[in-house]
C-alpha positions in Angstrom: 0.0 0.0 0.0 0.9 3.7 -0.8 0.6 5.9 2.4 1.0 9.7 2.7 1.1 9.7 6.3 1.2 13.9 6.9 0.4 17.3 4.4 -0.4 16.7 0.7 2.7 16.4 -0.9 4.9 15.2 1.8 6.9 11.6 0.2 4.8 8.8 0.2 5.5 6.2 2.4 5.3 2.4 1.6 4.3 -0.4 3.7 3.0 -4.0 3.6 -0.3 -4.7 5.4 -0.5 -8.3 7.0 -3.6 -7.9 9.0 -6.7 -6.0 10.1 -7.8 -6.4 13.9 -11.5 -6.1 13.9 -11.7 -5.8 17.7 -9.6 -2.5 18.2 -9.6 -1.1 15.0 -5.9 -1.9 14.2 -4.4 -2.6 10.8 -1.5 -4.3 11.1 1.5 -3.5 8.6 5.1 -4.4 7.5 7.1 -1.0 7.3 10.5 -1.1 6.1 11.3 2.3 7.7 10.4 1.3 11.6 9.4 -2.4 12.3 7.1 -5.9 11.1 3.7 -6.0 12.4 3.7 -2.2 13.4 -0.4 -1.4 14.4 -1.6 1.8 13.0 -5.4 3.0 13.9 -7.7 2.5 11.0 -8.7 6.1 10.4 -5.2 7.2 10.1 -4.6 4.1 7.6 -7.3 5.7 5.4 -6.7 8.9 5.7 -2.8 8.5 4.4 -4.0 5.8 2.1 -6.7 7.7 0.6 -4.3 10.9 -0.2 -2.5 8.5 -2.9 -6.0 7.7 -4.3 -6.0 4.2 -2.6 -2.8 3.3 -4.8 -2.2 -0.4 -3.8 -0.3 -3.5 -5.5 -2.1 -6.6 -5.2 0.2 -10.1 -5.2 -2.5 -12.4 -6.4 -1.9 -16.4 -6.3 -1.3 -17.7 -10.0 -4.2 -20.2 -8.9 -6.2 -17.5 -8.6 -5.3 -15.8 -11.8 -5.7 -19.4 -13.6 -9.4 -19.6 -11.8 -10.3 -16.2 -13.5 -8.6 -17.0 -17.0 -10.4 -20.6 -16.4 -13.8 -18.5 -16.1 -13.4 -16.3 -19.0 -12.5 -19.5 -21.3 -9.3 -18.5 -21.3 -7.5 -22.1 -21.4 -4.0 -21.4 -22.6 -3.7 -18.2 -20.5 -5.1 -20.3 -17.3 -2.7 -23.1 -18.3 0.0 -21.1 -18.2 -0.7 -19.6 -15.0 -1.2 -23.5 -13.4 2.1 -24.7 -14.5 3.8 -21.8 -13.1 2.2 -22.2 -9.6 3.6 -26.0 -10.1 7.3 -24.9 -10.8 6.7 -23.5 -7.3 4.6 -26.3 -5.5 4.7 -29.6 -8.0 3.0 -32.2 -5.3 -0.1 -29.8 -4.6 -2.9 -31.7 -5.7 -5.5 -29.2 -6.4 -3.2 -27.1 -8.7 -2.5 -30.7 -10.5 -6.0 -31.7 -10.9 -6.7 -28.1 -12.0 -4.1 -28.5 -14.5 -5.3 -31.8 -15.4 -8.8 -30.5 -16.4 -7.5 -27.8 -18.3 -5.6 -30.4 -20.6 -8.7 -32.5 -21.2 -10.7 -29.9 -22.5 -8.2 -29.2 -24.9 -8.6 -32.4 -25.9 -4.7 -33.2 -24.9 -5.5 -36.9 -23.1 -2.0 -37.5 -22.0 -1.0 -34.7 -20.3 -4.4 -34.4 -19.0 -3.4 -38.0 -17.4 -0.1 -37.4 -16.5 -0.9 -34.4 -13.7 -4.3 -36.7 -12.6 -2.1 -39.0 -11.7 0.0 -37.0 -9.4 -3.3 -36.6 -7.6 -4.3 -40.2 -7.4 -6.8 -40.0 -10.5 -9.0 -41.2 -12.6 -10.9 -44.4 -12.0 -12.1 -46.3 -14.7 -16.3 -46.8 -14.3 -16.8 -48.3 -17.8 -14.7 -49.7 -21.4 -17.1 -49.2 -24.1 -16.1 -50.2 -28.0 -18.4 -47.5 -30.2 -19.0 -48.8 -33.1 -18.8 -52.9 -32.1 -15.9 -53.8 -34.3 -14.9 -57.2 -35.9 -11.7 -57.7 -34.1 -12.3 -60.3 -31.5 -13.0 -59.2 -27.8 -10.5 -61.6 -26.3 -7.7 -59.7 -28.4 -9.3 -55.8 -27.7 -9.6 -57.0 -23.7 -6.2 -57.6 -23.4 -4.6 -54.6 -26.0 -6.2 -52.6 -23.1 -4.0 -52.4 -20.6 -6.5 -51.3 -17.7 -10.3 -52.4 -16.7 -12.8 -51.7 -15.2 -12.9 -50.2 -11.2 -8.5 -49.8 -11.8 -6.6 -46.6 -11.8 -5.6 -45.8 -15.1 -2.1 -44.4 -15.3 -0.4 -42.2 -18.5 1.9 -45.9 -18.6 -1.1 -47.8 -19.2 -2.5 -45.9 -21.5 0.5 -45.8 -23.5 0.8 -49.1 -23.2 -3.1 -49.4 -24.5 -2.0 -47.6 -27.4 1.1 -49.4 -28.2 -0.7 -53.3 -28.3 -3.6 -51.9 -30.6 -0.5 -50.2 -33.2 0.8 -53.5 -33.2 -2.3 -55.6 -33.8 -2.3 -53.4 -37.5 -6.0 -53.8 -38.0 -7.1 -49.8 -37.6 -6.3 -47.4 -40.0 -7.2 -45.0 -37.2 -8.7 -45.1 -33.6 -9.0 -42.8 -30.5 -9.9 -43.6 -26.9 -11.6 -41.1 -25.6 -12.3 -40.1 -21.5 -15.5 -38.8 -20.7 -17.0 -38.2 -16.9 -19.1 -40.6 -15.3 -19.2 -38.5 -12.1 -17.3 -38.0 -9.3 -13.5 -39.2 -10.1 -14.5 -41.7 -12.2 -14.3 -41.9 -16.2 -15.8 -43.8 -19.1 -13.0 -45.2 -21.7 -14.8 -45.3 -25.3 -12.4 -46.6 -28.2 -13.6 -45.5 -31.4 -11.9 -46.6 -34.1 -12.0 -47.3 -38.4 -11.4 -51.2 -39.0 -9.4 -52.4 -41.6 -11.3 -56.1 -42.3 -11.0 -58.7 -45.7 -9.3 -58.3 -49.0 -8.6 -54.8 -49.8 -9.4 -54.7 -53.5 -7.3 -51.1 -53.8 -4.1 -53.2 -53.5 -4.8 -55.3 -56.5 -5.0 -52.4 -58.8 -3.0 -50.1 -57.8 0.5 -51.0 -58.8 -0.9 -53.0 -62.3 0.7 -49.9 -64.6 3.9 -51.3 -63.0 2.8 -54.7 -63.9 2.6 -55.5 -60.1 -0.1 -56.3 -57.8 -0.2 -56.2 -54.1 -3.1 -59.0 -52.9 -3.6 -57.6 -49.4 -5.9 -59.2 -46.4 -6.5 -58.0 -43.3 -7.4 -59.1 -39.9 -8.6 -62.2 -40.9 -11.6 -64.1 -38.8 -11.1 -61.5 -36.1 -7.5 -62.6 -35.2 -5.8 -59.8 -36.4 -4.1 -61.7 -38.7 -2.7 -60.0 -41.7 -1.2 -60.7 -45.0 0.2 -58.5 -47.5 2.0 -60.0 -50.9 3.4 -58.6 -54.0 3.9 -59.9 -57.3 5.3 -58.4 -60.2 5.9 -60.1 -63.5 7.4 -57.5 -65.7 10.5 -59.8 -67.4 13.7 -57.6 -66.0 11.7 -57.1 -62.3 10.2 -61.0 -61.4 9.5 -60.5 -57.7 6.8 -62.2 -55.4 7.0 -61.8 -52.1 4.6 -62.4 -48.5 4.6 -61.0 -45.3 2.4 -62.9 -42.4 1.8 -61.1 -39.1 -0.5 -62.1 -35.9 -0.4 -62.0 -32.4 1.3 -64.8 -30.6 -1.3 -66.8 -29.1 -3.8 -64.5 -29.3 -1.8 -61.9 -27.3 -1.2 -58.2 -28.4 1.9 -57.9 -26.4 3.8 -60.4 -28.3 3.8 -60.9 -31.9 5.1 -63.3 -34.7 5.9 -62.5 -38.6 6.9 -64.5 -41.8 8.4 -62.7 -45.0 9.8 -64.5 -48.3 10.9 -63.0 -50.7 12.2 -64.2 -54.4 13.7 -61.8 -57.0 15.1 -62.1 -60.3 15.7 -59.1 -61.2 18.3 -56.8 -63.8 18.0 -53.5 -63.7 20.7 -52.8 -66.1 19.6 -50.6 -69.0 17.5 -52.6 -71.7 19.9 -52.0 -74.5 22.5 -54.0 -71.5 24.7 -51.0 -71.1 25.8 -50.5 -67.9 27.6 -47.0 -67.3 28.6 -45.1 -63.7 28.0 -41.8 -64.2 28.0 -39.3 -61.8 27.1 -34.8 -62.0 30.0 -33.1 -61.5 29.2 -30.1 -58.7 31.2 -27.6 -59.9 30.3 -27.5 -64.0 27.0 -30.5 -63.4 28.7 -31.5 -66.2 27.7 -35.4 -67.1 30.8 -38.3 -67.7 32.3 -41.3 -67.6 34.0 -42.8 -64.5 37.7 -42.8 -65.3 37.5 -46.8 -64.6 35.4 -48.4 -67.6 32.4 -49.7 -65.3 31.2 -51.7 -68.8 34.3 -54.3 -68.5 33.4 -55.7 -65.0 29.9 -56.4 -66.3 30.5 -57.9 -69.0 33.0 -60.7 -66.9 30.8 -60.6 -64.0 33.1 -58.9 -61.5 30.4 -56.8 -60.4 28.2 -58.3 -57.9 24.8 -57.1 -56.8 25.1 -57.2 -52.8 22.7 -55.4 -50.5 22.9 -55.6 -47.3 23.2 -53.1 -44.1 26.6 -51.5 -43.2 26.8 -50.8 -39.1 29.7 -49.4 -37.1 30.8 -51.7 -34.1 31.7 -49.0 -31.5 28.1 -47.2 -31.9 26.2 -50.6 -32.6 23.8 -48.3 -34.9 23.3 -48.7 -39.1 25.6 -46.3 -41.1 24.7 -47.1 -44.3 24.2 -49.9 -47.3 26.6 -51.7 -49.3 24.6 -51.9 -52.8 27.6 -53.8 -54.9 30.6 -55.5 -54.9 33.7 -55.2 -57.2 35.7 -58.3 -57.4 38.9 -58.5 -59.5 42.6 -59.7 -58.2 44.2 -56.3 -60.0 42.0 -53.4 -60.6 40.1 -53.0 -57.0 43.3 -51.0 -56.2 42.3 -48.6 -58.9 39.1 -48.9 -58.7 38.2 -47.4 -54.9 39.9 -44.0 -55.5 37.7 -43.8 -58.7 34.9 -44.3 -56.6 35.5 -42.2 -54.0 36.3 -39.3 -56.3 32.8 -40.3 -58.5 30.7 -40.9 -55.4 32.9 -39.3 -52.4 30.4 -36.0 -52.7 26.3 -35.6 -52.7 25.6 -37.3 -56.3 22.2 -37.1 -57.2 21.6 -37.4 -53.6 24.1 -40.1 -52.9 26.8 -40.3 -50.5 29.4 -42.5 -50.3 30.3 -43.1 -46.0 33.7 -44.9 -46.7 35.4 -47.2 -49.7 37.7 -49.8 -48.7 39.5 -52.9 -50.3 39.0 -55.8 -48.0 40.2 -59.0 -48.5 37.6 -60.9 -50.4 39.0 -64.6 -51.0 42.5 -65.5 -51.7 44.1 -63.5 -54.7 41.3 -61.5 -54.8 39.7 -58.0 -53.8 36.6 -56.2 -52.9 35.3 -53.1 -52.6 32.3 -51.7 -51.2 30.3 -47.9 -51.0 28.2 -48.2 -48.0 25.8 -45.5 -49.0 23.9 -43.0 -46.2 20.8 -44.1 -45.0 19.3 -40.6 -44.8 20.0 -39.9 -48.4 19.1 -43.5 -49.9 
């Protein structure tokens, strides 16, 4: 409070009021010049305080500033305010149920559940399934990792989440938390079911003289099968993928692929060149090593598989061919690296090396970056 204690225009004087005594008429006040708790009469109090114009700075509780913004609609603005008054006192449980609410209506269920269950909520009342869906009900009951009359926690609901991903049989589903009084909540999963053959995956890929026979979630098991086959005469590939629950449990899971190729994608005419954009001139040429030769005495070798660096146990990149010849690997590998050592039409070669390959002979590889493959 502002306080001018004698004649207009004397300096104003200020103090902090911590109480108001009823019984004698006191107001109680913090003032920096003389003492705490210093008792001034309650006509004198107005009087100085209503010579400023009853100047006063309120410090107002950030709850209380949420509760109005809260009022008003405000959500964000009230939001802020809550997680603020949280930095200062995380374990309240009021602020954290406040916070809580404010998430669900924003339709943000997870964060909505992470500060409910700092204060001990929600209880589940009911697990509806709007509309009834194919998938069978043993398989649903346990994707869900909470029932009825438990506590449900942001871990199981994650978990919830995670089991009906891997089943693979909705193209798109939400579980939604609505009041059922009280601290208890209704769990309603609403989702879009992918069920039988879809006929889209036959046709779609036919201009590439390929199909993709695809079922899904068959007899309720969440079985699924997706296949390709492609008979254009330089591209033969067929391949099937099975995936299902193991024993008719979302938490584990079990898949088959195969997969057979014949495939050339060499040029149709059989020419086979390595040609790479220069960066400074995007100029177009020839390696200085005559890729054609190799081909023709099969010393290149198609070889795809993963390159991965021991110390960081993580996947670098993809060897995509081999070169195998007892004399001109040497030569080879610095060709390479200059071809491919830069971006190349979004390429880019990791490393080339010359590792032994069998005795007399030697290979070398261009793992290529996974981010630019």
């Amino acid at each position: 409070m502002c306080l001018e204690p004698n004649a207009r225009g004397s300096p104003l004087h200020y103090v902090v009021v911590a109480g108001v005594d009823p019984i004698q008429n006191l107001v109680l006040v913090n003032d920096p010049a003389q003492r705490k708790l210093l008792s001034i009469s309650r006509t004198e109090f107005e009087r100085g305080w209503r010579a400023t114009e009853n100047w006063a700075l309120l410090a107002v509780p950030e709850v209380d500033l949420a509760s109005t913004a809260f009022r008003d609609e405000k959500l964000s603005e009230a939001r802020e305010h809550l997680t603020s008054a949280l930095r200062a006192n995380p374990s309240d449980s009021g602020t954290n149920e406040f916070l809580a609410t404010v998430y669900f209506l924003q339709n943000n269920t997870e964060a909505a559940l992470k500060y409910w269950n700092r204060a001990g909520k929600p209880v589940i009342e009911n697990i509806r399934i709007d509309p009834p869906l194919r998938t069978d009900p043993v398989l649903l009951d346990r994707a869900l990792a909470f029932s009825r009359g438990s506590f449900l926690s942001l871990e199981d609901f994650q978990t919830s989440q995670a089991r009906l991903n891997a089943l693979r049989v909705f193209s798109r589903y939400q579980m939604e938390l609505s009041s059922a009084g009280g601290e208890r909540f209704d769990v309603t999963l609403r989702a879009a079911e992918r069920a039988g053959m879809n006929l889209v995956s036959w046709f779609r890929g036919l201009p590439f003289a390929t199909i993709n026979p695809e079922f899904s979630n068959i007899r309720g098991k969440a079985i699924n099968v997706e296949s390709l086959l492609r008979w254009d005469s330089n591209k033969r590939r067929a391949s099937i993928s099975v995936s299902a629950p193991l024993k008719s449990n979302p938490k584990w899971g079990v898949g088959i692929n195969i997969d057979a190729r014949r495939e050339n994608w060499a040029d149709a005419g059989g020419d086979f060149e390595m040609r790479f954009r220069n960066e400074k001139n995007a100029s177009v040429g020839r390696d200085p090593l005559d890729a054609q030769r190799p081909m023709g005495l099969d010393e290149w070798g198609r070889d795809l598989q993963p390159v991965i660096f021991k110390s960081a146990s993580r996947w670098c990149g993809t060897e995509i061919f081999r070169f195998d010849h007892p004399e001109s690997a040497a030569r080879f590998c610095p060709a390479a690296e200059r071809g491919f050592g830069r971006r190349r039409r979004g390429w880019k070669t990791l490393c080339c090396k010359s590792p032994p390959f069998r005795e007399g002979h030697k290979s070398c590889f261009i793992p290529l970056a996974r981010n630019n493959v």
